[in-house]
C-alpha positions in Angstrom: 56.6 58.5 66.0 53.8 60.4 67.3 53.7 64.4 66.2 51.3 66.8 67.9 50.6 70.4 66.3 50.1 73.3 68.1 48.7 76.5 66.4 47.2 79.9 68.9 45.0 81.0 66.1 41.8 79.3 64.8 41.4 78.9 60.7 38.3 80.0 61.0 39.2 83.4 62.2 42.3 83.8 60.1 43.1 82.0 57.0 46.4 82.1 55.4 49.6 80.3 54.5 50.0 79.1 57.5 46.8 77.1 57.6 47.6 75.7 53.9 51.4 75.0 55.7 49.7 73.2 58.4 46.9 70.9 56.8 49.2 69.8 53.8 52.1 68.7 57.0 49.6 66.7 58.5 48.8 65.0 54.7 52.0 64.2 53.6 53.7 63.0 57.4 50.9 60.3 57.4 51.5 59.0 54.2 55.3 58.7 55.4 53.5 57.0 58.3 54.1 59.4 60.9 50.9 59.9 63.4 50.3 63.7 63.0 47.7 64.7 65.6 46.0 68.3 66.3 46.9 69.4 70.0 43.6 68.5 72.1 43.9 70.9 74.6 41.1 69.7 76.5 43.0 66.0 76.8 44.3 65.8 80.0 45.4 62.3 78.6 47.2 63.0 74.8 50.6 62.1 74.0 53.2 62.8 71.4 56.9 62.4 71.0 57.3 65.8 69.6 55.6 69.2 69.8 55.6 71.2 67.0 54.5 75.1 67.1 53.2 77.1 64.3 54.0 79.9 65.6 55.6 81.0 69.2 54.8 78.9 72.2 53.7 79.6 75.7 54.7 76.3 77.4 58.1 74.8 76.4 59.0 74.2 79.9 56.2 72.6 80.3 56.3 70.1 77.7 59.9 69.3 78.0 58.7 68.6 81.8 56.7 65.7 79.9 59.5 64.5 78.0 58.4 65.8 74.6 61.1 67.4 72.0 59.8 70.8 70.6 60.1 72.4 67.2 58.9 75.8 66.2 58.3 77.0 62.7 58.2 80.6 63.0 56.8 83.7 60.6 59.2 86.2 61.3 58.7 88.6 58.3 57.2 91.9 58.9 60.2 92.2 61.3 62.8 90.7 59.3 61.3 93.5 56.2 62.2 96.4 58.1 65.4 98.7 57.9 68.7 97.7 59.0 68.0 101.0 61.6 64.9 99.8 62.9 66.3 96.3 63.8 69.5 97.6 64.8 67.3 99.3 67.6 65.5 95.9 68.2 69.2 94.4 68.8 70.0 97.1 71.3 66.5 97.0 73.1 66.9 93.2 72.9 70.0 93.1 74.9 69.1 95.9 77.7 65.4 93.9 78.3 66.9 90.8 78.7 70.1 91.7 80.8 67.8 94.4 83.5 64.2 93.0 83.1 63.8 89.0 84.2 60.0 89.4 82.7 61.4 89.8 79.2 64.2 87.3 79.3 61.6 84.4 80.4 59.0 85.6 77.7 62.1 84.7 74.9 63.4 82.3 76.9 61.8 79.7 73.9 64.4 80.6 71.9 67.1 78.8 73.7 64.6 76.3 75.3 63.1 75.0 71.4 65.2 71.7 70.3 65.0 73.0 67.0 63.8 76.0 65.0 62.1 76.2 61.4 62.1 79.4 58.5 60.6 79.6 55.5 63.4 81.9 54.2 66.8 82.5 54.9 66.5 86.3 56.1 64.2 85.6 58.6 66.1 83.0 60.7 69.6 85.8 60.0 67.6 88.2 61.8 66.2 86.4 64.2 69.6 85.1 65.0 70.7 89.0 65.4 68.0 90.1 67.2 68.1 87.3 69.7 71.0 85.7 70.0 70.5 82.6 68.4 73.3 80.3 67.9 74.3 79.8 64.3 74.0 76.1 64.4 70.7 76.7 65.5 67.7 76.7 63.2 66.9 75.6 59.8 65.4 76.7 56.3 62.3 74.6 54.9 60.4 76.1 52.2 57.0 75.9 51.2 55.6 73.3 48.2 52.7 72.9 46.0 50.6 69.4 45.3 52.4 67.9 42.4 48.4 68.1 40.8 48.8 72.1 41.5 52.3 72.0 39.6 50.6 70.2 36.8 47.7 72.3 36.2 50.0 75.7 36.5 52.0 74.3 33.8 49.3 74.0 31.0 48.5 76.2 28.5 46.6 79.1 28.4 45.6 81.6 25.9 46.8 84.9 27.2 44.7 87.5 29.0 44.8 91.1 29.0 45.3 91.2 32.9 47.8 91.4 35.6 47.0 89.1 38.2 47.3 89.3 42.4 46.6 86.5 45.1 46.3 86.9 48.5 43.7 88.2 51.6 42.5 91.7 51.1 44.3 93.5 53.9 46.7 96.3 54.6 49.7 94.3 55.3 48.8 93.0 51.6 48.8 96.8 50.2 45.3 95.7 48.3 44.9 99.5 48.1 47.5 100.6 47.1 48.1 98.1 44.1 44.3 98.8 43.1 44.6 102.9 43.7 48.0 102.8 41.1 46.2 100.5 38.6 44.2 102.6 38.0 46.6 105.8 37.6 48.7 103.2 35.3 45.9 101.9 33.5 46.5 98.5 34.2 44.3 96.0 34.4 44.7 93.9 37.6 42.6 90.5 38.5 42.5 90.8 42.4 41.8 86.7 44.4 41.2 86.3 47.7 38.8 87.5 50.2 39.2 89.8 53.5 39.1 88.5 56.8 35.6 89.7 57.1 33.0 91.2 54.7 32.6 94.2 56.6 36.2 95.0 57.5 36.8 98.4 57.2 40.0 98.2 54.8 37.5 95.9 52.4 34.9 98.4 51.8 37.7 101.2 51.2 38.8 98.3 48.7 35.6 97.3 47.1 34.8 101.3 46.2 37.8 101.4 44.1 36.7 98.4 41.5 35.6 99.3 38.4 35.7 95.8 36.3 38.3 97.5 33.9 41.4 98.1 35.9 40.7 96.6 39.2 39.1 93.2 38.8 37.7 91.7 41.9 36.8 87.6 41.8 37.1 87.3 45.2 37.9 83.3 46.7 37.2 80.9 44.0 38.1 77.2 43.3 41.6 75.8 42.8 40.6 74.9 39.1 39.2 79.1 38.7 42.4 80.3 40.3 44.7 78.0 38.1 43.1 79.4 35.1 43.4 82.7 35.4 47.1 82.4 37.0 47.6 80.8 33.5 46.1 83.5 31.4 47.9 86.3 33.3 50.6 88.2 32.0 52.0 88.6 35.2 52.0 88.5 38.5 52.2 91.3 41.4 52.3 91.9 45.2 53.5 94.9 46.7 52.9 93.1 50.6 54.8 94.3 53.0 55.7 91.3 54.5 55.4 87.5 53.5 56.9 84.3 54.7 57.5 82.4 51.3 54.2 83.3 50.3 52.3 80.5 48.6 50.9 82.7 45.9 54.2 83.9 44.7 55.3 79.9 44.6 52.2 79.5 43.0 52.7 81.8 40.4 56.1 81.1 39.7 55.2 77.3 39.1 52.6 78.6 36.3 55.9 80.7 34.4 54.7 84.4 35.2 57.1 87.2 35.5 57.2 88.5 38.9 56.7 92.3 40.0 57.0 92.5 44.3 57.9 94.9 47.0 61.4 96.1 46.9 61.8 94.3 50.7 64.0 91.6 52.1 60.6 89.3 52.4 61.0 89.5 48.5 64.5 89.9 47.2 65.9 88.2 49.6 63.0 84.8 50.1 63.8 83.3 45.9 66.2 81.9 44.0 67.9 84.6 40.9 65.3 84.8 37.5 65.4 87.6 35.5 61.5 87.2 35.4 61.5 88.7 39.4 60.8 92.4 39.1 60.7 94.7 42.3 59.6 98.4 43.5 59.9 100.5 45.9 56.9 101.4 48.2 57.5 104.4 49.1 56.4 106.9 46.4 52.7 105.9 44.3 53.8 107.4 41.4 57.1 104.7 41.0 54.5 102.2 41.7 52.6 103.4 38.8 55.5 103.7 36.4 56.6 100.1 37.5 53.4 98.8 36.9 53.5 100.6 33.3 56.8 99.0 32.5 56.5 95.8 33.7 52.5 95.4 32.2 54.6 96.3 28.6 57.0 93.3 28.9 55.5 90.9 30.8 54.2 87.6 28.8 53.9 83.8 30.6 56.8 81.1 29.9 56.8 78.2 29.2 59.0 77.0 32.0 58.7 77.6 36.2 60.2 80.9 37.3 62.1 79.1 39.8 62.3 76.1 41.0 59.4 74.9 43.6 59.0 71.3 44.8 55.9 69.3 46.3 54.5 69.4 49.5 55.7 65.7 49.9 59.6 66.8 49.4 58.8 69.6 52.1 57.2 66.9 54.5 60.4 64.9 54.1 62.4 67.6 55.0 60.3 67.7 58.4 60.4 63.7 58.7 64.0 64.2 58.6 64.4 66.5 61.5 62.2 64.6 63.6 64.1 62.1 63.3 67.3 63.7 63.9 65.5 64.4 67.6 64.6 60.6 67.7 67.1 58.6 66.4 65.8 55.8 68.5 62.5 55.4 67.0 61.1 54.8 63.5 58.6 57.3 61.9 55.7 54.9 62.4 
């Protein structure tokens, strides 16, 4: 079974979940003896059995013209996080493009054309199912993992910090300012990872002026071995994004026992399993932000068990093995 992966957008010009979904795929399918291959788009001459998008394609026709089954595993969640309104409207719009323009329909024409669709999280394929009128027996849910090493270093101990902690690119659709701006009004203490899609981005710089080493903390990207330590001695956990698809970080810090606090938005309250550790607010007023971060800073301690349940990246790859091979019941993974 040969398995060829597309992705539109370099690593090197955005980093994300996607890339970490991606590279730990193309691990974990070898070792289950699959040949995982990048798409060499200047190969006039490569060949798979299946093409699998990160993201939506351009050319399913084209590669169902070459006798290749196609999978799509789809980020659908700064849609699916809006109001029941606003995609109510996309349902509506939806139906009048593709019934009176023929430009549209063809442009979501993959939809129909994909032999199988992939979410992270449940809500996403629902909507996508509403908005386009996926069939119901179409599309499936396959979460994201952690490296069982990950899992083992999140569950040691730690002595407890005096800090809040959040993961993840410093970016609007991350709220970085927002979460740092009511830190500060709550007097909270926040440990900010992760870096900005470039140094001189103008949403970083707005960031960087609000750090003040006291209540907003800013280590930017550090090692897997840094990052597990201070997940460890956090109190808690929080990101007010407005949109995630699974997010590693929250998987991340549920495997290390934090209590969650995250955006009152289907992306969050609708993406994990039930924990009375999960926390969420509202975005649309600072000053709740503030009280929740007060509240939730005066009750949050580490446990000693996961907040929910999160497997290995090697039970996620099986998942995909699996549905490759429900596309190629004649051949063996190898």
């Amino acid at each position: 079974m040969k398995v060829i992966v597309s992705h539109n957008i370099p690593f090197y010009l955005a980093h994300g979940g996607l890339q970490t979904l991606i590279q730990a795929l193309m691990k974990e399918l070898t070792l289950l003896g699959v040949d995982v291959q990048p798409e060499r788009w200047w190969d006039p001459d490569q060949t798979g059995d299946i093409l699998h998008y990160f993201g939506r394609p351009m050319n399913v026709g084209l590669a169902k013209q070459k006798g290749l089954k196609t999978v799509m595993t789809e980020t659908f969640d700064l849609v699916a996080s809006e109001s029941n309104l606003r995609i109510r409207k996309r349902i509506i719009f939806t139906r009048m493009a593709s019934k009176y323009l023929p430009g549209y329909a063809e442009r979501v024409s993959f939809y129909r054309d994909l032999d199988a669709l992939v979410y992270i999280v449940p809500h996403e394929l629902d909507v996508v199912r509403r908005i386009y009128d996926v069939p119901d027996q179409r599309g499936l849910i396959i979460p994201h993992g952690l490296e069982p090493e990950t899992i083992k270093a999140l569950s040691e101990v730690e002595i407890e910090g005096d800090y809040l902690v959040s993961v993840g690119t410093i970016c609007p659709r991350k709220n970085a300012v927002l979460l740092a701006t009511c830190a500060r009004e709550a007097r909270v203490p926040i440990m900010f990872l992760g870096k900005p899609f470039s140094e001189q981005d103008p949403y970083f710089l707005q960031f960087r002026e609000l750090i003040d080493d006291k209540y907003v903390r800013y280590v930017g990207y550090v090692s897997e071995h840094v990052k597990h330590k201070i997940l460890r001695g956090a109190r808690g956990f929080v990101l007010l994004s407005q949109g995630e698809s699974g997010c590693i970080a929250v998987y991340e810090a549920a495997a290390a026992g934090l209590p969650l606090l995250l955006s009152d938005l289907p992306w969050a309250i609708n993406a994990y399993p039930t924990s009375n550790q999960l926390h969420f607010v509202l975005l649309d007023d600072p000053r709740r932000i503030v009280h929740a971060l007060r509240s939730f800073y005066g009750i949050a301690h580490r446990e000693q068990t996961m907040t929910f349940h999160v497997g290995t990246w090697s039970d996620i790859a099986k998942q995909y093995l699996k549905l490759y091979q429900s596309l190629l019941p004649d051949l063996n993974p190898a």
